[in-house]
Kinemage of the C-alpha trace (Angstrom):
@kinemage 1
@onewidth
@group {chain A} dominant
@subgroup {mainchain}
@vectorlist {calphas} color= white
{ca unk a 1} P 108.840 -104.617 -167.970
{ca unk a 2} L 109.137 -104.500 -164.302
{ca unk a 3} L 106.593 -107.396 -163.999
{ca unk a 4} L 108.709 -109.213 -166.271
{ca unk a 5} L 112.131 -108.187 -163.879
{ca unk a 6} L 110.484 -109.513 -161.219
{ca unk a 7} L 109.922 -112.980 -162.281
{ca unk a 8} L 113.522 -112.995 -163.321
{ca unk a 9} L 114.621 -112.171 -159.967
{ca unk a 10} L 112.279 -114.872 -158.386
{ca unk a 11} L 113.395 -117.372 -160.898
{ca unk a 12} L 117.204 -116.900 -160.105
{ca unk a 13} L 116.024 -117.105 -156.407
{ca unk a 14} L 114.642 -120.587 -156.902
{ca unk a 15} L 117.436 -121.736 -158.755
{ca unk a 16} L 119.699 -120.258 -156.258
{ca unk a 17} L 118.158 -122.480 -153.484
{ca unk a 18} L 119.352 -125.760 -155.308
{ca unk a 19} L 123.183 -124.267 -155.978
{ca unk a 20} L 122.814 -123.432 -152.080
{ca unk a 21} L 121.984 -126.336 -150.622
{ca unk a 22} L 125.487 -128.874 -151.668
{ca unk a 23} L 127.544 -126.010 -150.560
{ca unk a 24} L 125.751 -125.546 -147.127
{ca unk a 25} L 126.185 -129.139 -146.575
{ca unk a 26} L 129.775 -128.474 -147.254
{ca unk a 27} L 130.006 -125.989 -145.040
{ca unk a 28} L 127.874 -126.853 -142.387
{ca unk a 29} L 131.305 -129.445 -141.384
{ca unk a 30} L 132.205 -125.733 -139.963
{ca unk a 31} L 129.596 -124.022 -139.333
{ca unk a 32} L 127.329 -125.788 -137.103
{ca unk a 33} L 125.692 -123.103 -135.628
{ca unk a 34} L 121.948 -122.155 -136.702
{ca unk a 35} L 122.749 -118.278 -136.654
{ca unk a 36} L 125.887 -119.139 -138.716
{ca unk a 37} L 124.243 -121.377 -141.168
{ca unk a 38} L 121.146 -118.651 -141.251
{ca unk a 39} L 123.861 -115.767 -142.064
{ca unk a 40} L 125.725 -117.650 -144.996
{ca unk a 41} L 122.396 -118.626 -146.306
{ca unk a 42} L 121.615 -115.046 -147.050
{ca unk a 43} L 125.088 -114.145 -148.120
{ca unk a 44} L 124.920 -117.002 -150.698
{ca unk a 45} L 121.454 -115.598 -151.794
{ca unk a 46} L 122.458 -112.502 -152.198
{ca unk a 47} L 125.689 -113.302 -154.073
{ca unk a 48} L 124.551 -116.217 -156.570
{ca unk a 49} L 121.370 -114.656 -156.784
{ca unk a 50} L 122.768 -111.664 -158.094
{ca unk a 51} L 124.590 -113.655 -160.750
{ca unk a 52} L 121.864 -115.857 -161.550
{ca unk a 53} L 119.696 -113.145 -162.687
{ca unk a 54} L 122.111 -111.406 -164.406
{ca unk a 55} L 122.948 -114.896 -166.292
{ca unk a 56} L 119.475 -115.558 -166.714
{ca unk a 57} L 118.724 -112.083 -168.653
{ca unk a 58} L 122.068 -112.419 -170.743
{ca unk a 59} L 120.539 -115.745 -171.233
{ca unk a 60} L 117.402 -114.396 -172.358
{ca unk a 61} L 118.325 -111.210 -174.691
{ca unk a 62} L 121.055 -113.316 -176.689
{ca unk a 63} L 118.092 -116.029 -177.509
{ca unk a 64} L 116.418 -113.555 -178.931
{ca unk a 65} L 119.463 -112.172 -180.910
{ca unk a 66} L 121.288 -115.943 -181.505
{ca unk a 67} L 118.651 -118.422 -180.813
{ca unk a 68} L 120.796 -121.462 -182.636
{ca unk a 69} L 123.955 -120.008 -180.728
{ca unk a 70} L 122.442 -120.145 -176.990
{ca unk a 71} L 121.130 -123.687 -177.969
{ca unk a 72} L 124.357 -124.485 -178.452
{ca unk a 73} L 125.785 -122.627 -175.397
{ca unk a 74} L 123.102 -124.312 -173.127
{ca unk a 75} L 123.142 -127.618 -174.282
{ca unk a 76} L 127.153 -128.089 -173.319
{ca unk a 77} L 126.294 -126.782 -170.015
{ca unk a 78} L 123.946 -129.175 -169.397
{ca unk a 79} L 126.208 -131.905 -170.662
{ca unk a 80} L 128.422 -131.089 -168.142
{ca unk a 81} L 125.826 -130.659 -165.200
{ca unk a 82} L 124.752 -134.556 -166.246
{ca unk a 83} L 128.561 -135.362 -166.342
{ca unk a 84} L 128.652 -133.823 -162.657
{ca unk a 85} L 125.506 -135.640 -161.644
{ca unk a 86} L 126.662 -138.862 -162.458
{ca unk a 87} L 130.081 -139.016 -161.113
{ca unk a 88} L 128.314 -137.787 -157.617
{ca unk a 89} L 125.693 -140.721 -157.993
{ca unk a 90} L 128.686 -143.696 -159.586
{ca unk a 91} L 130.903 -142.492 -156.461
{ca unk a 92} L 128.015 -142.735 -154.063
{ca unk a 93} L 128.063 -146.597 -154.988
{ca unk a 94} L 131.938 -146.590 -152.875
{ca unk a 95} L 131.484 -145.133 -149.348
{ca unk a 96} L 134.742 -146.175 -148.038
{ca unk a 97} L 136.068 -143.508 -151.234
{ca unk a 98} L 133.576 -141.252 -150.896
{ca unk a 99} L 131.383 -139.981 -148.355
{ca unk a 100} L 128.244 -138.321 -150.119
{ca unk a 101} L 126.976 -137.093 -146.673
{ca unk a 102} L 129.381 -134.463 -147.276
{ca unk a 103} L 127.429 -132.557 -149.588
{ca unk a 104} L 123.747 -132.930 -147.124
{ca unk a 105} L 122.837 -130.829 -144.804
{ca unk a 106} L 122.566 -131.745 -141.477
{ca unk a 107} L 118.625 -132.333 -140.646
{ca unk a 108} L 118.702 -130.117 -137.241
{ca unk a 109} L 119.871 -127.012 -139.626
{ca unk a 110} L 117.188 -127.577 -142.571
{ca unk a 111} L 114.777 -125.210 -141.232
{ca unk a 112} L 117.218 -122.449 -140.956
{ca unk a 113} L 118.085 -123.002 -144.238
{ca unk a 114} L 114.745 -122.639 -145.699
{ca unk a 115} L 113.864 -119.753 -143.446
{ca unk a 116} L 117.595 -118.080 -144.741
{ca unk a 117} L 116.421 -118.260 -148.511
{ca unk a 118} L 112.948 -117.072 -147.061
{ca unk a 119} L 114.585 -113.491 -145.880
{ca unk a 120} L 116.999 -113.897 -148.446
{ca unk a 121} L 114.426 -112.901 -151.506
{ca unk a 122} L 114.124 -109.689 -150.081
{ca unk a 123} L 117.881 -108.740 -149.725
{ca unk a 124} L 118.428 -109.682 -153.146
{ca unk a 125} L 115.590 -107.622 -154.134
{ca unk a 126} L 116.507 -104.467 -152.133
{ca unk a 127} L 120.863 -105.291 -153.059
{ca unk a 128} L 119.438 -104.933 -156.697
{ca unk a 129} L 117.839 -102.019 -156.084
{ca unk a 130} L 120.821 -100.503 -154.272
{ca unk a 131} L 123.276 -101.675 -157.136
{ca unk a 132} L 121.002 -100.272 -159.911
{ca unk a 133} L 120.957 -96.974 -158.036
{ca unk a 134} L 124.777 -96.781 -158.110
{ca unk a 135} L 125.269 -97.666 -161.531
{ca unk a 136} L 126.651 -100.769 -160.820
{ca unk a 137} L 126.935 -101.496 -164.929
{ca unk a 138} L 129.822 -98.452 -165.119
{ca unk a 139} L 132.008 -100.485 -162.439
{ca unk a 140} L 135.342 -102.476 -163.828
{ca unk a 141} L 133.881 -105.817 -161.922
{ca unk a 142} L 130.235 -105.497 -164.069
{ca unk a 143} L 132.172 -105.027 -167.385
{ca unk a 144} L 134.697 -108.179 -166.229
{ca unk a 145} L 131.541 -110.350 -166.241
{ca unk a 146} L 129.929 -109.160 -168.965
{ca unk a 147} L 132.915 -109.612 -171.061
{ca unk a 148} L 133.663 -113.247 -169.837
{ca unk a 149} L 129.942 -114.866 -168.652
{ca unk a 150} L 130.333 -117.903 -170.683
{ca unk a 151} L 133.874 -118.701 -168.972
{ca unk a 152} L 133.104 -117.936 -165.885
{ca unk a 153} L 129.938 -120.271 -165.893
{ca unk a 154} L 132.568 -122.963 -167.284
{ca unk a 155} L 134.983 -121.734 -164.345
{ca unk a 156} L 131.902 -122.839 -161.546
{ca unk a 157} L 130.711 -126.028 -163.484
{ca unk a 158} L 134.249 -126.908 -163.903
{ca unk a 159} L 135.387 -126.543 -159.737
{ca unk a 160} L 132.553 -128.147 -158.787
{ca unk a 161} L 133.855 -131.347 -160.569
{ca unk a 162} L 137.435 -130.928 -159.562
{ca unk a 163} L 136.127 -130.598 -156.048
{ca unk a 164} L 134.260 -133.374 -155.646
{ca unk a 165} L 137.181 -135.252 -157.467
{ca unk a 166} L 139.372 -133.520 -154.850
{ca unk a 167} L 137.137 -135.087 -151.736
{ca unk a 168} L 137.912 -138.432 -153.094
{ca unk a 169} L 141.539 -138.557 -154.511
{ca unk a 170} L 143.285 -136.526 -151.558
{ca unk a 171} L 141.452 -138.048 -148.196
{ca unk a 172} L 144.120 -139.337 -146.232
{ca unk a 173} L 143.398 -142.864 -145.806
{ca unk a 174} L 144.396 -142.781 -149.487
{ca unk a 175} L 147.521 -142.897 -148.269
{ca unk a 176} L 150.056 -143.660 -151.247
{ca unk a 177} L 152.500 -141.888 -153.396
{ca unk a 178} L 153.206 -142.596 -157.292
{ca unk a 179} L 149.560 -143.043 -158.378
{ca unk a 180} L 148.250 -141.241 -161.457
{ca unk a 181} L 150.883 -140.665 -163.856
{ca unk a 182} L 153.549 -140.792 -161.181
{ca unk a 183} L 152.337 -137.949 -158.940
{ca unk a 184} L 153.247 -137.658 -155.257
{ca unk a 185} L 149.518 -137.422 -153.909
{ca unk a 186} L 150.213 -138.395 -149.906
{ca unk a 187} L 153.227 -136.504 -150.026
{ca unk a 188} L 151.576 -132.761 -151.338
{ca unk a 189} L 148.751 -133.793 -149.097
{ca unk a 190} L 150.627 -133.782 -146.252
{ca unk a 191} L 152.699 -130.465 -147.480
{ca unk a 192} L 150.026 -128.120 -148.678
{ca unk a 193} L 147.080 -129.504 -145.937
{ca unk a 194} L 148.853 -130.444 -143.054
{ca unk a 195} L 151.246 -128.769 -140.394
{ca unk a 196} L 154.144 -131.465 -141.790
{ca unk a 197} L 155.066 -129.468 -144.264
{ca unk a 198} L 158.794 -131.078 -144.826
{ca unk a 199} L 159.939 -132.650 -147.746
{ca unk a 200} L 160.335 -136.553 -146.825
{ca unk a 201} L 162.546 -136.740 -150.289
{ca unk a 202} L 164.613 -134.150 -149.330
{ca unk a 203} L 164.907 -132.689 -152.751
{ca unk a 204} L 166.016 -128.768 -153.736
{ca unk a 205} L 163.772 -129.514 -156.931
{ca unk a 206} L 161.014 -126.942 -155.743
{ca unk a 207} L 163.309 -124.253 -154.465
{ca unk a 208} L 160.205 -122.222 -152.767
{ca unk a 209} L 156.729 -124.264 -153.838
{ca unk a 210} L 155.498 -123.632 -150.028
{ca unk a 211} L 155.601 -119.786 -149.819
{ca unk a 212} L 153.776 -119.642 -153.063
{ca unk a 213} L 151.103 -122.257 -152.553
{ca unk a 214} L 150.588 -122.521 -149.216
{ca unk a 215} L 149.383 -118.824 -148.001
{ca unk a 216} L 146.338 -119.082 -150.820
{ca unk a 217} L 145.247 -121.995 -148.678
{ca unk a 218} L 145.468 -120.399 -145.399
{ca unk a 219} L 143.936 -117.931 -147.121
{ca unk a 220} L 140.669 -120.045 -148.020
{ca unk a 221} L 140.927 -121.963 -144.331
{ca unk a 222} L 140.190 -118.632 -142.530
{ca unk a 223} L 136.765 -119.224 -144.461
{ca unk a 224} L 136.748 -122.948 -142.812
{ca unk a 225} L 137.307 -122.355 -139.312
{ca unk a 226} L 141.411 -123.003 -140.077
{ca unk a 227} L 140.920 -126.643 -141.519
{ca unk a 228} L 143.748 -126.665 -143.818
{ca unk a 229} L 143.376 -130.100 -145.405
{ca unk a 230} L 139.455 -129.160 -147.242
{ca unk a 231} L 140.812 -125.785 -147.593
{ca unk a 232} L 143.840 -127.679 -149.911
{ca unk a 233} L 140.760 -129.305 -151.778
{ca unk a 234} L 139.580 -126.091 -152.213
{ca unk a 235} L 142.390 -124.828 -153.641
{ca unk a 236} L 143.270 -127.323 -156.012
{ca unk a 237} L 139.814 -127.189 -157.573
{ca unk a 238} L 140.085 -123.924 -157.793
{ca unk a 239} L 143.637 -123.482 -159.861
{ca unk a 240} L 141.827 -126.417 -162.475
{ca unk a 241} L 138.838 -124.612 -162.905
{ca unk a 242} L 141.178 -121.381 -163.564
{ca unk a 243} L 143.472 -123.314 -165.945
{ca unk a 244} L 140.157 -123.705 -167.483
{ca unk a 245} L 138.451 -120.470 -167.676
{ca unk a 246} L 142.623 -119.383 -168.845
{ca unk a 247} L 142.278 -121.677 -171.996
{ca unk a 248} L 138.791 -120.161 -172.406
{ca unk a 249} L 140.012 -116.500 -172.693
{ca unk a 250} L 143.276 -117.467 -174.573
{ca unk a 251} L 141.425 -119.460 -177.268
{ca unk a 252} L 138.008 -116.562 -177.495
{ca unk a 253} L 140.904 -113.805 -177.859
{ca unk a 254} L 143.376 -115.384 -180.679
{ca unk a 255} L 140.346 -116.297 -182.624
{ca unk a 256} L 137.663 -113.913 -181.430
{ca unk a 257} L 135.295 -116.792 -181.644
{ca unk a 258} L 133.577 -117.240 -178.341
{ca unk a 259} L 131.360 -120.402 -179.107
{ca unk a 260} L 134.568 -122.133 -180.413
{ca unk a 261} L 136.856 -121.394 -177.374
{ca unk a 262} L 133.985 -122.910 -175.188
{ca unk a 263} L 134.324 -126.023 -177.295
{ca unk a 264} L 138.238 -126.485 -176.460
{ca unk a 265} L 138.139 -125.009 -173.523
{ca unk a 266} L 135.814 -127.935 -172.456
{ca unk a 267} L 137.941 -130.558 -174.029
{ca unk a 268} L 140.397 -129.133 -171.731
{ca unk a 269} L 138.649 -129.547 -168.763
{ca unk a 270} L 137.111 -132.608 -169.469
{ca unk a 271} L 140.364 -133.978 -170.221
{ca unk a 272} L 141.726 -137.050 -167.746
{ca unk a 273} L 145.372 -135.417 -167.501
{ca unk a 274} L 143.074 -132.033 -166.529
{ca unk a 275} L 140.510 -134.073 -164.075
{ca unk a 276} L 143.218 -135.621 -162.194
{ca unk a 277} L 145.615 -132.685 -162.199
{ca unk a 278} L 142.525 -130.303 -161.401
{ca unk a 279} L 141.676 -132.607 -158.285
{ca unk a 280} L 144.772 -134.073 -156.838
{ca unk a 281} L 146.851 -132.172 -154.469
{ca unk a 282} L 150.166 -131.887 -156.649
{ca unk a 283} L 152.708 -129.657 -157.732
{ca unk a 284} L 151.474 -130.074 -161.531
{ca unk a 285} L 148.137 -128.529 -161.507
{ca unk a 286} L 149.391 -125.316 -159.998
{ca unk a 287} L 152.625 -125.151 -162.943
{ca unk a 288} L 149.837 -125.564 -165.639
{ca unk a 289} L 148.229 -123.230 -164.751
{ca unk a 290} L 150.594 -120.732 -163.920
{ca unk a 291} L 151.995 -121.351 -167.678
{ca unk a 292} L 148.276 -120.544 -169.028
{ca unk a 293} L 148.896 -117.117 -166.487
{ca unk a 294} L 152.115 -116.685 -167.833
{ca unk a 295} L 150.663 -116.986 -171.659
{ca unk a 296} L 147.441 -114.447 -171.163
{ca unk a 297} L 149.577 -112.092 -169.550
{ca unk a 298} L 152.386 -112.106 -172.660
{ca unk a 299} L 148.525 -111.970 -175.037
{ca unk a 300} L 147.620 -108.671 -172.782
{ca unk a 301} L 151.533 -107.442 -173.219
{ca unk a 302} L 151.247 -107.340 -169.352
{ca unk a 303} L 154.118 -105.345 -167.944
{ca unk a 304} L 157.462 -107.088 -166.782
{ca unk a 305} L 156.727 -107.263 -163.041
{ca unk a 306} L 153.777 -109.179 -163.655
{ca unk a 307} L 155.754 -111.956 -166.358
{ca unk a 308} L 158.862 -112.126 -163.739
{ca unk a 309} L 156.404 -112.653 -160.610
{ca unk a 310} L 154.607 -115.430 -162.818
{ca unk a 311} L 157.587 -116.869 -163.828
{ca unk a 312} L 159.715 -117.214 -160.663
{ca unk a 313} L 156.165 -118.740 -159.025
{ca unk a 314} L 156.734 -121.517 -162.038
{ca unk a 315} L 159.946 -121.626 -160.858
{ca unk a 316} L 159.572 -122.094 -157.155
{ca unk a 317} L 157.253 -124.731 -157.633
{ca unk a 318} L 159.752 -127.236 -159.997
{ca unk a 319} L 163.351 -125.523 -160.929
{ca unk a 320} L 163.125 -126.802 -164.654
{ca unk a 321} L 159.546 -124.925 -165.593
{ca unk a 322} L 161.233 -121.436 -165.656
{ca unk a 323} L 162.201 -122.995 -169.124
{ca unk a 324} L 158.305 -122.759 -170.762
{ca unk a 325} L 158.131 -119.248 -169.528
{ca unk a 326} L 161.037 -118.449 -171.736
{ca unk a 327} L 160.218 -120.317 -174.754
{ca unk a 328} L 156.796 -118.410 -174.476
{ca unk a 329} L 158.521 -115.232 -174.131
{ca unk a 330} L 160.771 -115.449 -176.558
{ca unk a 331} L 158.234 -117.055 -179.407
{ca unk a 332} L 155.731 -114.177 -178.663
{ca unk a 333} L 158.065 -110.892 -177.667
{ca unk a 334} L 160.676 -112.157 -180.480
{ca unk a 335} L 162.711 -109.493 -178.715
{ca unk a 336} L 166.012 -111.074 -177.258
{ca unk a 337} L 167.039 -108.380 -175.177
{ca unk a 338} L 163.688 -108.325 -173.237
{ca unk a 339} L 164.237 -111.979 -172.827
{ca unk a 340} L 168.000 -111.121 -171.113
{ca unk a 341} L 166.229 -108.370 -168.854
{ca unk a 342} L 163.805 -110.833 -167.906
{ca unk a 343} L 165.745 -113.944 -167.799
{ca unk a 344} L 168.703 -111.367 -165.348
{ca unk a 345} L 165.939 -110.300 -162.802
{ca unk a 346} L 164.380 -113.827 -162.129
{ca unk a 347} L 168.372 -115.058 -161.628
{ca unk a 348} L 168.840 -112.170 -158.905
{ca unk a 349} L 165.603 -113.041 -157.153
{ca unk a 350} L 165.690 -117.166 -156.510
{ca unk a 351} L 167.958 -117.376 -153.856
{ca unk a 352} L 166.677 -114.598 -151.850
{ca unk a 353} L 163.145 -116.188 -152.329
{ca unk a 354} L 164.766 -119.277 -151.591
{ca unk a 355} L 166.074 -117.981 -148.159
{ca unk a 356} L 163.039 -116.422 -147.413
{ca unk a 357} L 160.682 -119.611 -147.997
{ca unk a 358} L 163.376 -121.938 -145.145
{ca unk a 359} L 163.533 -118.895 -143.126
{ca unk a 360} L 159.134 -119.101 -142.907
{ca unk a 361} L 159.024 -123.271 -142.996
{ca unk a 362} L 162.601 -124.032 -141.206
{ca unk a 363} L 163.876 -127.400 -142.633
{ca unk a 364} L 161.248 -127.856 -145.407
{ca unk a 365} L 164.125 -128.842 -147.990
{ca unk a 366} L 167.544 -128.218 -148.792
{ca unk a 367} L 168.121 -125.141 -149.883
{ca unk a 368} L 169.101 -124.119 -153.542
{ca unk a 369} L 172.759 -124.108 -153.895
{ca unk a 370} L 172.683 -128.097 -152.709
{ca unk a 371} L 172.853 -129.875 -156.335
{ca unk a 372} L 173.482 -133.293 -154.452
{ca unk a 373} L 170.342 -133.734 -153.447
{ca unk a 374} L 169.186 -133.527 -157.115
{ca unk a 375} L 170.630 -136.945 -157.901
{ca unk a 376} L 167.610 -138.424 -156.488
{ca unk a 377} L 165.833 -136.920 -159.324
{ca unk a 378} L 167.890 -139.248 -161.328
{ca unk a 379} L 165.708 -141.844 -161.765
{ca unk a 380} L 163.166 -139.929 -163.590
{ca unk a 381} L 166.230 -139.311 -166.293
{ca unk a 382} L 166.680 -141.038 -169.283
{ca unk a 383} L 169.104 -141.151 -172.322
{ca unk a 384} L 168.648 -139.400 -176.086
{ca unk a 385} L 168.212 -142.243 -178.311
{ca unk a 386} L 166.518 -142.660 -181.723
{ca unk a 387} L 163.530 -144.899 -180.245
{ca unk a 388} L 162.844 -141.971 -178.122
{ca unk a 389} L 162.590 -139.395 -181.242
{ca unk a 390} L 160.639 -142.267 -183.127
């Protein structure tokens, strides 16, 4: 048995190596160092190691159980790995769109790479050891995996695409606004990955979009020596793939059918509204995917703090998407005075969120109680008429 552990463990180190190496060529745009690149090498080890092996002996002991089932499972994850091979190899064919250097490493760091995964086999050996000795399989995080592997695997799979999507749609020499079903890309580039954070519309539309998007990606560029922009790609790719792994654990707990939420949750992702929306820096992917949050938490009968915070999020991001968070609420409570409560407490906190978002980015946009500068907004407006309905 131990034997057989063992080759496990060096299996998911091998594999580990190949996940490794893209992201250290990411990150080596920061890290140039050879102790820093030797450090992160280990820490990557020892983290997707971990994970590997533990995927790799779920992998193992449900084949035995659902042979026909993991097929299946494996199979659509390998559909998508080809899917993410060759949109890295068609946009290799475009250099001036995408830049494939990005995901090599540079050659002067290759041989602290490979001596990094050479000391790395042992700290994932003796990090095993040390988690097996604590019980690591009682913890709240172990149980969290266990529950969700197959969405979480679909969560990775899933960024990477959005990310390298991200690399290409959101580099600032594409420099243009209305492309891809109308969305603002140079604009929310400039706002979520640059220092000019103001709104060149000058529109009260998204009341206070910056103090609830922009800290996760300052967040995220204290991991990238401060580079804001790639820490924006980061980010987007990021909310898709959750939007993802959200439609995932919606579908698996209404119909308590794993297999089948996979299916649809990979439709979803696969989608072109959910590639470009998972990948361009916009306002849009983040209010999907705060309505999926909004929906799991109303599934888990979250309490209210947790449906108002949601909510006024959707709501600081574009005024009018408060509305899906009370159509949701009201289809699934069916309890009207819970809907008044809620409905009252997101009212009394807008403006002061409002305040507080121009107080942090002074002269980002006018501020709430301005309804003039909605006309602009007009454009996008049109009139009730029967062709419409048809």
């Amino acid at each position: 048995m131990k034997f057989t552990q063992n080759k496990s463990l060096f299996l998911a180190w091998s594999l580990t190596i190949v996940f490794c190496y893209p992201l250290l060529g990411f990150l080596d745009t920061f890290y140039k160092t050879s102790y820093e690149v030797l450090l992160l090498v280990i820490v990557l080890q020892m983290i997707l190691g971990l994970f590997t092996y533990y995927g790799l002996g779920k992998l193992i002991s449900n084949f035995i159980v659902k042979s026909r089932n993991v097929n299946i499972r494996f199979s659509l994850f390998l559909a998508l790995l080809v899917f993410l091979i060759s949109l890295t190899k068609t946009f290799a064919r475009f250099p001036t769109l995408f830049d494939s250097s990005i995901y090599l490493l540079r050659p002067d760091l290759l041989i602290w790479f490979l001596f990094g995964n050479i000391l790395g086999l042992p700290v994932l050996f003796w990090t095993l050891h040390f988690l097996h000795s604590k019980d690591i399989q009682k913890t709240r995080l172990f149980n969290f995996i266990d529950s969700n592997l197959s969405g979480l695997l679909l969560f990775f799979v899933f960024f990477a695409i959005y990310f390298l999507l991200a690399n290409i749609f959101n580099q600032p020499h594409f420099n243009f606004d209305d492309i891809f079903f109308d969305t603002d890309a140079k604009l929310w580039r400039a706002r979520f990955g640059t220092e000019h954070y103001e709104d060149v519309y000058w529109r009260t539309v998204h009341p206070f979009v910056l103090i609830v998007v922009r800290p996760w990606a300052n967040l995220i560029a204290l991991f990238l020596k401060g580079n804001l922009l790639y820490a924006s790609f980061v980010l987007i790719a990021i909310t898709g793939a959750l939007a993802v792994f959200l439609v995932w654990y919606f579908v698996r707990e209404t119909t308590k059918n794993s297999l089948y939420a996979l299916f649809i949750a990979t439709l979803f992702g696969a989608s072109s509204s959910q590639l470009i929306f998972g990948s361009i820096l916009e306002t849009y992917g983040f209010l999907g995917t705060f309505a999926l949050i909004f929906v799991v938490l109303l599934l888990k009968d979250a309490p209210r703090w947790s449906l108002v915070a949601t909510g006024l999020a959707a709501f600081g991001i574009t005024i009018s998407n408060i509305a899906q968070t009370v159509i949701a609420h009201f289809m699934v409570k069916r309890n009207f005075w819970q809907l008044v409560k809620y409905g009252l407490i997101c009212l009394a906190l807008i403006v002061p969120l409002n305040l507080l978002n121009n107080f942090i980015y002074p002269n980002e946009h006018p501020y709430l109680w301005e309804v003039s500068t909605l006309q602009f907004e007009e454009k996008n407006v049109f009139p009730i008429e029967l062709q419409r309905a048809n």
